[in-house]
C-alpha positions in Angstrom: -2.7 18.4 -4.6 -3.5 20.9 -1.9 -3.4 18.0 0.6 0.6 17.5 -0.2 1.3 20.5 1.5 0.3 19.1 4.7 1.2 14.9 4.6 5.2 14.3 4.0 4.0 11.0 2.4 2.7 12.5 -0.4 5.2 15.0 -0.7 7.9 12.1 -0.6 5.3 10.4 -3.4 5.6 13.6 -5.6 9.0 13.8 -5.5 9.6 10.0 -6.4 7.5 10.3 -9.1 9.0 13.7 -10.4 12.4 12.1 -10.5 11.3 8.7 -11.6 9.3 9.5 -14.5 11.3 7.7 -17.2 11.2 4.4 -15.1 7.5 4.7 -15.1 6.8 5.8 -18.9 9.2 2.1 -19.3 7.3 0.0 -16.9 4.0 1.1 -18.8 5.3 0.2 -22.0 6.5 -3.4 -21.2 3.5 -3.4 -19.4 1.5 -2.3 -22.7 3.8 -4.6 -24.9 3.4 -7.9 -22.7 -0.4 -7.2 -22.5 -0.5 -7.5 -26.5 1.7 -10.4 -26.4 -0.3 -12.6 -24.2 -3.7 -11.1 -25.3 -3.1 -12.4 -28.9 -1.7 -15.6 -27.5 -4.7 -16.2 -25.7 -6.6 -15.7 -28.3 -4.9 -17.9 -30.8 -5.1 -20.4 -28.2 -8.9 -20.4 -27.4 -10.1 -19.8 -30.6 -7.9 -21.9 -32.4 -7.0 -21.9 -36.3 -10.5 -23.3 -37.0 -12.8 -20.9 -37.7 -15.8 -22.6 -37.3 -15.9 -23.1 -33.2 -15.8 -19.7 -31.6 -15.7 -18.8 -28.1 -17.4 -15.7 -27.3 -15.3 -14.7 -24.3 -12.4 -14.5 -27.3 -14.0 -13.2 -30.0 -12.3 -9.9 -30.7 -8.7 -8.7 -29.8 -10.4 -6.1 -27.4 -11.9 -8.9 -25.4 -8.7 -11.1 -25.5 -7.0 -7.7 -23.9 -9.7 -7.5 -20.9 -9.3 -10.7 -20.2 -5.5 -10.3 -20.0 -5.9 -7.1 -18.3 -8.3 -8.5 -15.4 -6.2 -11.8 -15.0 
């Protein structure tokens, strides 16, 4: 923070971000919401209905979310 004072870019940064706040807390939760979509899409689809084959990459809903997250 103490480095602002002396770089206009971050100052600039600071500002944008101040002001744009709202936009941000937005983008995060469609952000958020997509990453639950497509996380328990992907793990319907690898997994399947049948119970009996399971992929470990896809076992849990928390590994179906890092996969979406680092894809």
């Amino acid at each position: 923070i103490k480095l602002a004072r002396h770089f206009i870019g971050l100052q600039t940064l600071g500002l944008t971000l101040k002001r744009c706040y709202r936009e941000m807390v937005m983008l995060l939760v469609f952000i958020c919401v997509a990453m639950a979509i497509f996380s328990a899409l992907s793990q319907l689809l690898e997994n399947g209905l049948d119970l009996g084959t399971k992929n470990k990459d896809y076992a849990s809903m928390p590994a179906a979310c890092w996969w979406v997250i680092i894809s």
